[in-house]
N, C-alpha and C positions, 0 to 999 in steps of 0.2 A: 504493500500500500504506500509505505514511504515512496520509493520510486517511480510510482506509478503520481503522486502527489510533487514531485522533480519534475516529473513530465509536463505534467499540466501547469508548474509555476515558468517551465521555459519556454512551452509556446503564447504561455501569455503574457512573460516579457518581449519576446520575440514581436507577438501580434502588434505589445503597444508601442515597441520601437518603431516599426513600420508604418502603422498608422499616424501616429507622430508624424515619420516623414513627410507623408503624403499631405498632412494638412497644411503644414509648414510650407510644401511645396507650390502645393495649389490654391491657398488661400493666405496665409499671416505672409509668405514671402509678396507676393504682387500686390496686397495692400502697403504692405512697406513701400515697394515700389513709385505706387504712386506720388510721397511724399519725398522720397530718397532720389533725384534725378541724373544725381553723377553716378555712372555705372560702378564707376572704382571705388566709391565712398558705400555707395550698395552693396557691393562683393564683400567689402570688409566688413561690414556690420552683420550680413548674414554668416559671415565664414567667424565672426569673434561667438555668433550666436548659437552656430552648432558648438562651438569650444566649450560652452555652457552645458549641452544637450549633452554630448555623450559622455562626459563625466555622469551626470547624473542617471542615465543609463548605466556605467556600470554600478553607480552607488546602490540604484534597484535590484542588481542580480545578487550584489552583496549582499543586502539586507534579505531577500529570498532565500540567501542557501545554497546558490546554486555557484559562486564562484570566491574568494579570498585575494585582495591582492593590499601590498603596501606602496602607498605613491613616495617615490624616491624624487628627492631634488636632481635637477640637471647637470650634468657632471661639468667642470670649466672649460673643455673642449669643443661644448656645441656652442656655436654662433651664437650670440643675441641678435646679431643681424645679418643681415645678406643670406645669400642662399648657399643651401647644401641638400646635396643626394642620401635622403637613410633610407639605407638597404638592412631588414628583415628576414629571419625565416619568418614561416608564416604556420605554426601548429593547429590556426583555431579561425573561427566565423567573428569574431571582435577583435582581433591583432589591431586591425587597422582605427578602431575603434579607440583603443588603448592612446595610440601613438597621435590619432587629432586630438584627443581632449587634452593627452599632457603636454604635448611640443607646441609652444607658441608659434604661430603665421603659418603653421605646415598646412599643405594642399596634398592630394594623392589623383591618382590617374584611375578611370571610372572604364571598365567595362562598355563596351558598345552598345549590350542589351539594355545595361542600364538608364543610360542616355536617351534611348528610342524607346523607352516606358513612358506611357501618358501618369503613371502612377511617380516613379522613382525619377524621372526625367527632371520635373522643373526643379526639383531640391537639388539637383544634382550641380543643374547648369547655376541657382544661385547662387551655391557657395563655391563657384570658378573652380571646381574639380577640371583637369588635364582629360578631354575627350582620350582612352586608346585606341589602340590599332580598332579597324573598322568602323569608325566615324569619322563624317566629314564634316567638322566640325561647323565652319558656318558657312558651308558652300566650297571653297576655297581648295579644297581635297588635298591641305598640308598633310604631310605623314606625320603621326604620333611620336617621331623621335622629334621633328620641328617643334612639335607642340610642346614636348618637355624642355626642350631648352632655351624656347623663348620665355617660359614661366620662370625658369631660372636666369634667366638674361634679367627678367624683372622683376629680382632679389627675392622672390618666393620660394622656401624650400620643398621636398618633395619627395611624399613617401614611394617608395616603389618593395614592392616584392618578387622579386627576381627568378623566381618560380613559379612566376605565373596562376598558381593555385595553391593550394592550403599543400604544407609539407608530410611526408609519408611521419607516421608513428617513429620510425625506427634510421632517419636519415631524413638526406634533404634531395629534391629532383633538381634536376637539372640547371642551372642559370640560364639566364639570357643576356643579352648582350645592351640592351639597350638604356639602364640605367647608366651603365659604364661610358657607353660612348655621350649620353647625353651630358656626364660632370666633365668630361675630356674636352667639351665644343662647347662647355658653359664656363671649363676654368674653376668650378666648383667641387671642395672635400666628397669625400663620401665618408656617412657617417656609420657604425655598424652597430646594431642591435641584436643581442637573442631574446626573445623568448618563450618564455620556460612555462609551461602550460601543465603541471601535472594535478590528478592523473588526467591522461588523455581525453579528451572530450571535447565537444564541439566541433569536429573533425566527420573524414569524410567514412570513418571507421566505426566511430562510435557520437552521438550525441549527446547526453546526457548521464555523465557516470554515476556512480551508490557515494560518491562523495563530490564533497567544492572543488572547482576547480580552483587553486592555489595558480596566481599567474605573479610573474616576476621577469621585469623586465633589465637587462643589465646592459649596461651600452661597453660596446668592448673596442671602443679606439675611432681615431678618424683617420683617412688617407687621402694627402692632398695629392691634387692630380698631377705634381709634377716628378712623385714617387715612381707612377711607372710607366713616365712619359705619354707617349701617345698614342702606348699600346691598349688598345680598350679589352685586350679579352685577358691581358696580365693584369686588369686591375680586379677585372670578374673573379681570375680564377685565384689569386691573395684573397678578394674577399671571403668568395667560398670556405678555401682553408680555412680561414679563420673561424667562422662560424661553425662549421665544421668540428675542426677542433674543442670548441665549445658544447656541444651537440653531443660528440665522444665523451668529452668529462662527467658532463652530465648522465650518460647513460653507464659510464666508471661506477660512480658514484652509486650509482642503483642499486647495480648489480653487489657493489660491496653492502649495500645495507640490507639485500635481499635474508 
């Protein structure tokens, strides 16, 4: 019954996150609108307003049961200004969740489908989410790596997860190439994050585990871009290792306490 009682507190925080969205999107964002007429001064007050939202998002899952985590101050390494690439693994359906509410000015790159949702769409484009691959954005049919590196051209940082999709339990898939080549053409750090998600959950394995998920985020370095030169795929695959090695520790560590 407990679990079954998990179940029904995740898709009802789930449902109200989403619905949230969509009001926001379709209704509190365009009456903003009408009084707010500089689009730049728009973007930032809905993009300072989710910063509001998803913290308290996860404060609801907290208070549920259903996840644990401690908000660590920002380590002296990240920017207070200008922009930077943070590259993530990605264990869970809120990583990204995590990383708008606690990094100040961060933006991240949105799905195609999301974007072409009459539902998820208008929140998306308010708060100047990065169109990716397979949107064109306003007509113009820039590629997605244009599109990130002009945001960072204009001092906004930007989450990316480089695996494309939530990471396996037991490892991470493959990299891509394109957060790397976009900090290489921007002149911009990249910054590295793991995290730690246990036990497993919210994942493409399991959803809801018989316990909270305990999340813990540790930032493990930055690499400015003239470390390895203007090779985009040596800076992918340094990243990789790194987190990597991170990822190994952490499953060290298990198995010793098993």
């Amino acid at each position: 019954m407990k679990q079954k009682l998990r179940l029904l507190l995740a898709f009802f925080s789930f449902f109200q996150f989403f619905t949230a969205g969509v009001l926001l999107g379709v209704v509190f964002f365009p009456l903003v609108r009408l009084f707010v007429w500089r689009r730049a001064r728009y973007r930032r007050l809905a993009s300072r307003f989710l910063g509001f939202i998803y913290p308290s998002f996860l404060f609801w899952m907290k208070v549920a049961g259903l996840i644990s985590y401690e908000r660590v101050p920002l380590p002296d390494f990240v920017p207070r200004e200008g922009a930077f690439v943070l590259v993530s693994n990605h264990p869970t359906l809120i990583d990204v969740v995590f990383l708008l509410g606690w990094v100040p000015r961060i933006t991240t790159t949105v799905k195609a489908s999301w974007l072409r949702s009459w539902l998820a769409g208008p929140l998306m484009r308010a708060a100047d989410y990065v169109p990716g691959p397979g949107v064109k954005g306003d007509g113009d049919g820039t590629p997605a790596l244009d599109r990130m590196v002009a945001k960072l051209e204009e001092g906004r940082p930007l989450i990316v997860f480089p695996e494309g999709t939530r990471s396996p339990t037991h490892g991470l898939r493959r990299f891509r190439r394109g957060a790397f080549e976009a900090a290489l053409r921007a002149h911009v750090p990249v910054l590295l994050v793991y995290v730690d998600a246990r036990p497993p959950g919210l994942n493409k394995e399991r959803f809801v585990p018989e316990q909270p998920i305990h999340f813990e985020l540790r930032w493990l370095g930055k690499i400015e871009p003239e470390d390895c030169g203007t090779d985009a795929r040596a800076l992918m695959d340094r990243t990789r290792a790194l987190i990597m090695t991170e990822h190994e520790r952490v499953l060290a560590n298990d198995a010793a306490q098993a």
